[in-house]
C-alpha positions as CSV (number, residue, x, y, z in Angstrom):
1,X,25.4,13.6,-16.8
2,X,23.3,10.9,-15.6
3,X,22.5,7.6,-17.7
4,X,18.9,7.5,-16.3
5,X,16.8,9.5,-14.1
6,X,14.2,7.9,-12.0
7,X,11.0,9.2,-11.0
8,X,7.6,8.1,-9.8
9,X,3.8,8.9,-10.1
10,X,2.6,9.3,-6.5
11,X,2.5,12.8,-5.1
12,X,1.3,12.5,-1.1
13,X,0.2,16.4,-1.3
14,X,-2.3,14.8,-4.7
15,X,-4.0,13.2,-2.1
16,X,-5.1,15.1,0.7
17,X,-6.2,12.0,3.0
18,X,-2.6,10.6,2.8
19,X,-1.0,14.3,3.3
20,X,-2.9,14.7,6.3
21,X,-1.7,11.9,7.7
22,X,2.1,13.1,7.8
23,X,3.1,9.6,7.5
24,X,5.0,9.1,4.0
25,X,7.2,6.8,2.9
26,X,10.2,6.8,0.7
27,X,9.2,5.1,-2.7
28,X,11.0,1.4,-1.7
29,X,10.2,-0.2,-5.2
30,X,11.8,2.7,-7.0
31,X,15.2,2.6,-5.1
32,X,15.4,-0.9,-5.2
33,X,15.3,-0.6,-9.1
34,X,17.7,2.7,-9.1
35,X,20.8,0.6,-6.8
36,X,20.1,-2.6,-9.0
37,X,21.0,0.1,-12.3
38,X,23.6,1.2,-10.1
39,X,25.3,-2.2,-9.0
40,X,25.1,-2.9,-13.3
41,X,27.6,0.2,-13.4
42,X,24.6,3.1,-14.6
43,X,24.8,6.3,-13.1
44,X,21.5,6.8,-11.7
45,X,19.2,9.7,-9.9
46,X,15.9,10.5,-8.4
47,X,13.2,12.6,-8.5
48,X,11.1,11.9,-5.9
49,X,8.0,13.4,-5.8
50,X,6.4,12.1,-2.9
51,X,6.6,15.5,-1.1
52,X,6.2,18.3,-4.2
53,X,3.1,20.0,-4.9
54,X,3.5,20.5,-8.7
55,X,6.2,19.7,-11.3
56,X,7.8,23.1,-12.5
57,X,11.4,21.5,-11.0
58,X,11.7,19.0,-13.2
59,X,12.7,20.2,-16.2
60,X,15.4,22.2,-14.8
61,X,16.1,18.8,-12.9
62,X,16.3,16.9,-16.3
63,X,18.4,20.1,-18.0
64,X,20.9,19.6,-15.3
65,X,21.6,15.9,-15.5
66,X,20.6,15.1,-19.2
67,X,19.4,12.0,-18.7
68,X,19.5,9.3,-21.8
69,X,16.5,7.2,-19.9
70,X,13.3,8.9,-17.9
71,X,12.4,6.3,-15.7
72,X,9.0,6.6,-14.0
73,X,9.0,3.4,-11.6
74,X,6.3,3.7,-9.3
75,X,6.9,1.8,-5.7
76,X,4.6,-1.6,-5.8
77,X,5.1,-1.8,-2.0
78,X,3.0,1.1,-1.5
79,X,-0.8,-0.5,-1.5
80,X,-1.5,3.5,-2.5
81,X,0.3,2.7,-6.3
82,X,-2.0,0.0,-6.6
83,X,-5.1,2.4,-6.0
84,X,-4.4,3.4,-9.6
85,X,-5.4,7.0,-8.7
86,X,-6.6,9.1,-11.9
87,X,-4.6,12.6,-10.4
88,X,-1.4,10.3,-9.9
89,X,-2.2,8.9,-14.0
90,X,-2.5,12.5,-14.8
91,X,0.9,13.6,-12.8
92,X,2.6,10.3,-15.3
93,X,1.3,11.7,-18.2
94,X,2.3,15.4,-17.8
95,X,6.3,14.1,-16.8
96,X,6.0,11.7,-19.7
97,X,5.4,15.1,-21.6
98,X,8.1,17.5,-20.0
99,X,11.0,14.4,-20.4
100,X,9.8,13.5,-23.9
101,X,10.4,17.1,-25.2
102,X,14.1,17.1,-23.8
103,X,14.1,13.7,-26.0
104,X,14.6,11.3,-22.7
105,X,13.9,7.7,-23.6
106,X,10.4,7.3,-21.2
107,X,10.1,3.8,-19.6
108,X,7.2,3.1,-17.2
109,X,6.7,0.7,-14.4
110,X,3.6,1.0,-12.8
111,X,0.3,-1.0,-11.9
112,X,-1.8,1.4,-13.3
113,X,0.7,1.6,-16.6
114,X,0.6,-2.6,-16.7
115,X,-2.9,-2.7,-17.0
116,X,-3.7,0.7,-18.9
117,X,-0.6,0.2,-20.7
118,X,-2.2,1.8,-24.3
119,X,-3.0,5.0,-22.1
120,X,0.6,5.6,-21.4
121,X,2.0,4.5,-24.9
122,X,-0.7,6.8,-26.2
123,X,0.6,9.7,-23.9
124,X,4.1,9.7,-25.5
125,X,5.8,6.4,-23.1
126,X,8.2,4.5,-25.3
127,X,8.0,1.5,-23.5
128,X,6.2,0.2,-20.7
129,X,7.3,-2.9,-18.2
130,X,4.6,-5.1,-17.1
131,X,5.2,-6.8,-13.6
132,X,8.5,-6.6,-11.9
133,X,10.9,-4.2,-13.3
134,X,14.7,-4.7,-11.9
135,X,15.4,-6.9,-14.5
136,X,13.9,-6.3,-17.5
137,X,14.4,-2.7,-16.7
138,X,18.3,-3.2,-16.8
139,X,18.3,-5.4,-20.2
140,X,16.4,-3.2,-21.8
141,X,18.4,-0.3,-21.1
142,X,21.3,-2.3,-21.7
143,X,19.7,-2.7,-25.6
144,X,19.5,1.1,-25.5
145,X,22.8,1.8,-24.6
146,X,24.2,-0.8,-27.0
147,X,21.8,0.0,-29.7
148,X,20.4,-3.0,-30.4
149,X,17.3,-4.6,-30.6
150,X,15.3,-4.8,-27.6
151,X,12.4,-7.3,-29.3
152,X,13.2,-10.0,-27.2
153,X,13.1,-8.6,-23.7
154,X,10.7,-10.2,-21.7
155,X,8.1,-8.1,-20.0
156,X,8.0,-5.4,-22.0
157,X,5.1,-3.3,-24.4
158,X,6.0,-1.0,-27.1
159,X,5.5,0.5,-30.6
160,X,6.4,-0.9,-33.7
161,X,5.6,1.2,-37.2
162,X,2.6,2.2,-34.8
163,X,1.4,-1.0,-33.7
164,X,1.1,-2.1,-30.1
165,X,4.0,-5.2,-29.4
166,X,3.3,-7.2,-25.8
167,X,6.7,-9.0,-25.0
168,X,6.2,-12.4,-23.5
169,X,6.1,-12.1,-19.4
170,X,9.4,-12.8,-17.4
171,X,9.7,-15.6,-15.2
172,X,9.3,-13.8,-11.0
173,X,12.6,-12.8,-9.6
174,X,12.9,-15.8,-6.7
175,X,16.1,-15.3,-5.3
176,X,15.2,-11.7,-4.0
177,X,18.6,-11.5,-2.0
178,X,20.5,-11.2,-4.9
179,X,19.4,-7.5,-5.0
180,X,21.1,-4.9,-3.8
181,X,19.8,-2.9,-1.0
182,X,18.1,0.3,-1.8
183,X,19.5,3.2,-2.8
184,X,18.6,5.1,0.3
185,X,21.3,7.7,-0.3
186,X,18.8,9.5,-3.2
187,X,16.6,10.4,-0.6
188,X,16.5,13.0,1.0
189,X,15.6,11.5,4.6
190,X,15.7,14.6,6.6
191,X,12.5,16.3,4.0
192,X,10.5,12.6,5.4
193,X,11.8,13.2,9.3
194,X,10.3,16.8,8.9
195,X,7.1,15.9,8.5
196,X,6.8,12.8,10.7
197,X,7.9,15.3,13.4
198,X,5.5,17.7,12.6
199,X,3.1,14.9,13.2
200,X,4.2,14.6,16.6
201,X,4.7,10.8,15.4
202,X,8.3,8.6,15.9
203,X,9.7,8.8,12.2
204,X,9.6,5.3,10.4
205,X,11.1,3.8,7.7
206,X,9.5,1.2,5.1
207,X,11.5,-1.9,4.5
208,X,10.0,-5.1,2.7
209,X,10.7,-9.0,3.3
210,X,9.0,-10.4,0.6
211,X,7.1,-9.9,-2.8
212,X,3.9,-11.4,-3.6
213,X,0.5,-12.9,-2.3
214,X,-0.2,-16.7,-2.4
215,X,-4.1,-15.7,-1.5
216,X,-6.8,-15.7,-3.8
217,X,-9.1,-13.0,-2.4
218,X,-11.0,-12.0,-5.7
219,X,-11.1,-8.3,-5.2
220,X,-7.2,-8.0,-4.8
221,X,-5.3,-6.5,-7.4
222,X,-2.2,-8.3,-7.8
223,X,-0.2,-6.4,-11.2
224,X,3.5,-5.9,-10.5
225,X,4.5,-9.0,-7.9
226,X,1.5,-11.8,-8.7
227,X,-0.3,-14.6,-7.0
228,X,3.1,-16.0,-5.6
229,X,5.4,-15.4,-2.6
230,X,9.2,-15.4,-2.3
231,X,11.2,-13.9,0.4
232,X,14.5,-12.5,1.5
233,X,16.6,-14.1,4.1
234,X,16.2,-13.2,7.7
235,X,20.0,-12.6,7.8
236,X,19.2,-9.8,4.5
237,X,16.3,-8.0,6.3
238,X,18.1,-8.1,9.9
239,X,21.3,-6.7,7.6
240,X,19.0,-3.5,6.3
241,X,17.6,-2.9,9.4
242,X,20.9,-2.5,11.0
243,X,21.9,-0.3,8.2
244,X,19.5,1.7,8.7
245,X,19.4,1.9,12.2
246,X,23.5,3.2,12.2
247,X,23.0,5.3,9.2
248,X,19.5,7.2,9.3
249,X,19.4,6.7,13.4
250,X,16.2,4.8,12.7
251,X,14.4,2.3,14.9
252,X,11.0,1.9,13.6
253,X,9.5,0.0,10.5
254,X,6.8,-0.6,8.8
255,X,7.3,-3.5,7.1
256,X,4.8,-3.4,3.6
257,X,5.0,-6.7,3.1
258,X,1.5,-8.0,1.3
259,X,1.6,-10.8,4.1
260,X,4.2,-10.7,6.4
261,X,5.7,-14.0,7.9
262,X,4.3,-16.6,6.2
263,X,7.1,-19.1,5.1
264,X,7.2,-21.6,7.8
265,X,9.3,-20.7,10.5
266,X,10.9,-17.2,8.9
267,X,9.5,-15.0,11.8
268,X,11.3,-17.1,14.2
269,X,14.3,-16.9,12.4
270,X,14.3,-13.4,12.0
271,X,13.9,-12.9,15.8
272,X,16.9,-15.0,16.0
273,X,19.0,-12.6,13.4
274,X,17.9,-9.7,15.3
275,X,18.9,-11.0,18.5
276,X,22.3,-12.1,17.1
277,X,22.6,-8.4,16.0
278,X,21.5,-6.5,19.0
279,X,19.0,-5.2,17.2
280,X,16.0,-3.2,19.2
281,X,13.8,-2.4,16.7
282,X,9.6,-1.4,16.9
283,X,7.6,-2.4,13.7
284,X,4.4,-2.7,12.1
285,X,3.1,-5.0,9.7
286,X,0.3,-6.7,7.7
287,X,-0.9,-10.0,8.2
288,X,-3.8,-12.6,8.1
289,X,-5.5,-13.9,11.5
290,X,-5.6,-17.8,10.4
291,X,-1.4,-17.1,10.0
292,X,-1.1,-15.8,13.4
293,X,-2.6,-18.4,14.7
294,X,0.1,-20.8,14.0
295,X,2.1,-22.0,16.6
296,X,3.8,-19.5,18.7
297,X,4.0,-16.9,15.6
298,X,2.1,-13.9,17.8
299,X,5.1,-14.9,20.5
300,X,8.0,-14.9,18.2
301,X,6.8,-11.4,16.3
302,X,6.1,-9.7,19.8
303,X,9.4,-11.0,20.7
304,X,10.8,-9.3,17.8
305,X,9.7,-5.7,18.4
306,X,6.0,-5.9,16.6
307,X,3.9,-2.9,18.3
308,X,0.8,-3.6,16.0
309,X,-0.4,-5.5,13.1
310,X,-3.3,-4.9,10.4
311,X,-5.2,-7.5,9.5
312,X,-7.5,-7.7,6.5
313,X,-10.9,-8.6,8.6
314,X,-12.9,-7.2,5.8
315,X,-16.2,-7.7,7.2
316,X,-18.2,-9.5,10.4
317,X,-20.1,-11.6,7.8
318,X,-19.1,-15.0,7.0
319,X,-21.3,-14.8,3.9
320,X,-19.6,-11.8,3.1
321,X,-15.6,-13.3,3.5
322,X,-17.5,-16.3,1.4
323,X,-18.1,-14.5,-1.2
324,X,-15.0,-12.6,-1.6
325,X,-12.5,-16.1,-1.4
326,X,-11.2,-14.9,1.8
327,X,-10.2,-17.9,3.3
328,X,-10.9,-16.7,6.8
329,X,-13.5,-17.1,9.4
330,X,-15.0,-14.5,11.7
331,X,-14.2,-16.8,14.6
332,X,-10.2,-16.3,13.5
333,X,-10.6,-12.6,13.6
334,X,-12.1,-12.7,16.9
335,X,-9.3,-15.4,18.7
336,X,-6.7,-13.5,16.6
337,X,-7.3,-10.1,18.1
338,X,-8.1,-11.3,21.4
339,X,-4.4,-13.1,21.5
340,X,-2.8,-9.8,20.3
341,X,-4.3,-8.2,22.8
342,X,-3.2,-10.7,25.4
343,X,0.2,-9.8,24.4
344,X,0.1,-5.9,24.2
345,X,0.0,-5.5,20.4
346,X,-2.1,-3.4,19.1
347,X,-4.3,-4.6,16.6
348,X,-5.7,-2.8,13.5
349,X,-8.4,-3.5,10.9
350,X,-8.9,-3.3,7.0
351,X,-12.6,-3.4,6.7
352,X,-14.7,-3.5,3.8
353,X,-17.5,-2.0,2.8
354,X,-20.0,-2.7,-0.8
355,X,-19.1,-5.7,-2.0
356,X,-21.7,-7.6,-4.0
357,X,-24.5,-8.5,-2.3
358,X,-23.6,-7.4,1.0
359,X,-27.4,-6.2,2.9
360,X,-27.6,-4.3,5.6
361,X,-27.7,-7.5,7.9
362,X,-24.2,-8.2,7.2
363,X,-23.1,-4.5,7.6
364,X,-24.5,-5.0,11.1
365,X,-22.6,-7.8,12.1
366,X,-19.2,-5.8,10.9
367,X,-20.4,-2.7,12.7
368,X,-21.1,-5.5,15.7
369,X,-17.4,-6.9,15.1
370,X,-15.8,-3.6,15.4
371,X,-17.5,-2.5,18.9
372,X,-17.3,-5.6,20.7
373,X,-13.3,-6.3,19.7
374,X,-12.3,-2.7,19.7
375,X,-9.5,-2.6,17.3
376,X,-6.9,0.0,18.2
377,X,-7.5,1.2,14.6
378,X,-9.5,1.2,12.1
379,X,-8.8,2.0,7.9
380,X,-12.4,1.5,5.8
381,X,-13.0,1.6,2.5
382,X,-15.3,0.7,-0.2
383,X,-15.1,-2.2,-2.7
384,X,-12.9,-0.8,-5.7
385,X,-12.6,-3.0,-8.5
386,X,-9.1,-2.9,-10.6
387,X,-8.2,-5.0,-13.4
388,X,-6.9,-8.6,-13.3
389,X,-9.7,-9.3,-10.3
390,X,-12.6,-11.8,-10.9
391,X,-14.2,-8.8,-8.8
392,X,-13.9,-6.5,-11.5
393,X,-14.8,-9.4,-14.6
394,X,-18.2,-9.5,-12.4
395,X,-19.1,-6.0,-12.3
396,X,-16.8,-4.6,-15.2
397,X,-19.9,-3.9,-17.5
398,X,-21.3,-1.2,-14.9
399,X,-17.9,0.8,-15.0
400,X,-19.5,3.2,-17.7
401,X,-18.5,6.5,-16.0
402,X,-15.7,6.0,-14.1
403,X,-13.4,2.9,-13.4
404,X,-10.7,4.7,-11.2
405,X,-10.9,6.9,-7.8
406,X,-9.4,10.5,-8.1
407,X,-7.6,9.9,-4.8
408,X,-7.7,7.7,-2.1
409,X,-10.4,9.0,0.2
410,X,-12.9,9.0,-3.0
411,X,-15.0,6.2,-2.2
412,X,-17.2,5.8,-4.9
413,X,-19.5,3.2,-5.7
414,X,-18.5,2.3,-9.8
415,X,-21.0,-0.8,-10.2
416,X,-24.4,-1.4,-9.5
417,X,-24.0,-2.5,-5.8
418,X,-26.7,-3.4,-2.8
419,X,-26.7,0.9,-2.2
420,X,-25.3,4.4,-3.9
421,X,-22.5,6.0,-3.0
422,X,-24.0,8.5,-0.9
423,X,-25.3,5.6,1.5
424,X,-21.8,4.3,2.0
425,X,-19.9,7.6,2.4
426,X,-22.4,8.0,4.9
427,X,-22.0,4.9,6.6
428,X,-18.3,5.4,6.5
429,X,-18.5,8.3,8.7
430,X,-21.0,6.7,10.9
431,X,-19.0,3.5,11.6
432,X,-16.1,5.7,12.3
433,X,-18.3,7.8,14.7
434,X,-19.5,4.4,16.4
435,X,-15.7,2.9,16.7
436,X,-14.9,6.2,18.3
437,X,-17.4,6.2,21.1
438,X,-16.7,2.4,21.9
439,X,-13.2,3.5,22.5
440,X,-14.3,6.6,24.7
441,X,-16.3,4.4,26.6
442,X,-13.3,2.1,26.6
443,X,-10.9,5.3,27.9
444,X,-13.4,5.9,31.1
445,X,-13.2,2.6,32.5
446,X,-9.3,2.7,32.3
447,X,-9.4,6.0,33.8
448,X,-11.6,4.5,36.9
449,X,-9.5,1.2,37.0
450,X,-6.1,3.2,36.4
451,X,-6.1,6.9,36.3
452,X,-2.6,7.2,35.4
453,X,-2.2,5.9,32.5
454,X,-4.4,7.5,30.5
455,X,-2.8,9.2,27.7
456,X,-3.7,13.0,26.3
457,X,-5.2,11.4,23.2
458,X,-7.4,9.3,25.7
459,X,-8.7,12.6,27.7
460,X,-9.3,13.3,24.4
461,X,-11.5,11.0,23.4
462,X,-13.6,10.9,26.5
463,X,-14.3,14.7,26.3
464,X,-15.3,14.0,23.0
465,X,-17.9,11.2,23.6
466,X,-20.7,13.3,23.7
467,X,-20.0,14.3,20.2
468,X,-19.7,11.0,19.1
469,X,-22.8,10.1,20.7
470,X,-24.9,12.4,18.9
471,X,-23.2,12.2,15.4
472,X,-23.7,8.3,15.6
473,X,-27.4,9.0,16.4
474,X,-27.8,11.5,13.1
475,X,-25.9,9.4,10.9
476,X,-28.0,6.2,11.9
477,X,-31.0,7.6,11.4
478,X,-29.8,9.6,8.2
479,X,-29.1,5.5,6.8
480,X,-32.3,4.5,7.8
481,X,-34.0,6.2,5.9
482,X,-32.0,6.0,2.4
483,X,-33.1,3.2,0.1
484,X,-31.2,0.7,-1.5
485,X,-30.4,2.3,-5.3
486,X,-27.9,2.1,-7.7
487,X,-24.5,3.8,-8.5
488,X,-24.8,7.5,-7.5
């Protein structure tokens, strides 16, 4: 018998973009909060459904282990949570239904549950935990255990004689080394390997350094860690890298971090623990271009093992980064990428499509951006307004028909914006047509200056250029010719 059962409410194969991929990742948030019960003397287990297709195995799951607590604890290091999908609310609501029927106690951590919280309290949740869980989750099921009143834990929503009760928030967890590390050991790491492998990619393992975003960017969704930033020791991370590296065999990371790096002086330090430890490691990361700029940061991370970084470029328009409190310049994402790229690291960008009162002149100058810097990657998407932005307070009156994406490769236009939806699903594929023949074009005059290196995705690439050629040309002139309009 097991005190509480974790799950969570992301299923990869929901979401056929992110399946496709064969790139997923353990749900960190949820075993942090599973070896914190764990630590506090709980029996714990998981039911991970990152790689099911449907739920028929979770009642017997729940039958076997008669859980007091069903925990559905979503990971808030994966940016995908925070997409507040409408299948993954659907997959919550039918576990809160199966768990609720063996009479389970059903707590929920979640972004989508801390901002929809009536949705899951109306679907049969008993309580719901707004913001970060580990503790609250552990005094409140220390209330349950005890049975006693829970009415003064902090973060917490719940019924009372059918009336909604919102708990006062609790204080951010700043010492974030006095955790635990995850509870690795309830996953079952060779299911992830599989799949990486059938990828043909090196398998890689998401660890996290910090929680939080100091930045104000006004279309970022902040629920579960907030507008702050405290971080783990370099000593802790270098520690759970080297456990993972002699237990799973594993040398690459993805570190998930909001914003990697940016106490003052932490990336050199960590280079330091690593180096104390013997520790080769590869990694990849998120990050802003004005804070690799600082000092010899891009030195100290490529020292380090980074292989690539995202950046959140967002768009070639300085009116546009205006407008959406970015903080950056395009002249930073340009001397940024061009200083990664000086150093071997490939470089990556987030960009941005939609946001209000973007015109075609400023799409030009990201479509511009992207072909003259040549990112080694690419990930677009559309503005998406979620609750808690002042994005969504501005537009929040057009979200009549639909306020969340079904999955992640949606892209619908929810607000009155500069065009419809089919205009930027259409750009969408011709920006990704464009960024593909620049890179072609990129591959030949390697292959004239030096032949052999030119790798099979490469030859790839340069037999495909003609393709690309042509589907840029249609999709162009399929965009010139649709009118600005509203949500379609």
């Amino acid at each position: 018998m097991l005190d509480v059962v974790f799950s969570h409410s992301y299923f990869y194969k929901f979401d056929p973009k992110q399946w496709k991929n064969k790139t997923p990742f353990p749900p960190l948030g949820t075993l942090y909060a599973a070896s914190y019960l764990r630590q506090n003397f709980y029996n714990v287990g998981l039911f991970d459904t990152n790689l099911i297709g449907d739920l028929k195995t979770l009642e017997p799951y729940l039958n076997q282990h008669q859980p007091k607590v069903f925990a559905i604890y979503d990971d808030g290091f994966n940016y995908l949570t925070k997409m507040c999908l409408t299948k993954m609310r659907e997959a919550a609501f039918q576990m809160i239904v199966i768990a609720k029927k063996l009479g389970c106690d059903i707590i929920v951590c979640s972004s989508d549950a801390t901002d929809h919280y009536k949705k899951y309290m109306d679907a049969g949740a008993d309580f719901v935990i707004q913001g970060e869980g580990e503790l609250t989750l552990k005094e409140l099921i220390d209330c349950l255990s005890k049975g006693i009143s829970f009415s003064n834990v902090q973060g917490i929503v719940y019924k009372n004689n059918g009336s909604i009760v919102i708990n006062g928030k609790r204080p951010v967890l700043k010492e974030l080394d006095m955790l635990p590390l995850p509870a690795w050991d309830l996953v079952d790491i060779s299911a992830y390997k599989t799949i990486w492998n059938s990828g043909g990619k090196e398998f890689t393992l998401n660890i996290v350094t910090t929680r939080g975003c100091p930045f104000k960017c006004n279309w970022c969704a902040k629920p579960i860690y907030g507008n702050r930033y405290n971080s783990h020791s370099p000593a802790y991370v270098a520690n759970h890298i080297d456990y993972l590296q002699n237990t799973y065999g594993v040398s690459r990371f993805w570190m998930c971090d909001d914003i990697f790096g940016l106490k003052p002086n932490w990336v050199q330090d960590f280079n330091r623990e690593l180096k104390k430890k013997t520790l080769n490691i590869s990694f990849y990361m998120q990050s802003r271009v004005d804070l690799l700029l600082k000092e010899d940061t891009i030195d100290a991370l490529h020292d380090s093992g980074l292989e690539e970084v995202w950046v959140g470029a967002e768009s070639g328009s300085q009116y546009i980064l205006d407008a959406m409190d970015k903080g950056t310049t395009v002249d930073q994402i340009f001397k940024a990428t061009k200083l990664l790229k000086e150093k071997h690291i490939r470089v990556a960008f987030f960009i941005q499509f939609g946001y209000l009162g973007e015109s075609k002149a400023d799409i030009e100058k990201t479509i511009t951006m992207i072909k003259e810097l040549q990112p080694d990657n690419i990930g677009i998407s559309i503005s998406y307004p979620l609750p808690g932005t002042k994005f969504y307070e501005k537009v929040k009156a057009d979200l009549k028909y639909k306020a969340n994406w079904t999955d992640s490769d949606d892209l619908a236009m929810m607000f009155d914006g500069t065009f419809h939806s089919k205009y930027y699903k259409k750009l969408h594929r011709y920006v990704h047509q464009e960024y593909r023949k620049s890179l072609a074009l990129r591959n030949y005059k390697k292959a004239f200056s030096s032949p052999l290196s030119i790798n099979k995705s490469q030859i790839r690439s340069m037999l495909l250029i003609f393709y690309y050629f042509l589907s840029a040309l249609l999709y162009r002139f399929q965009l010139k010719n649709m009118q600005p309009g509203n949500v379609q």
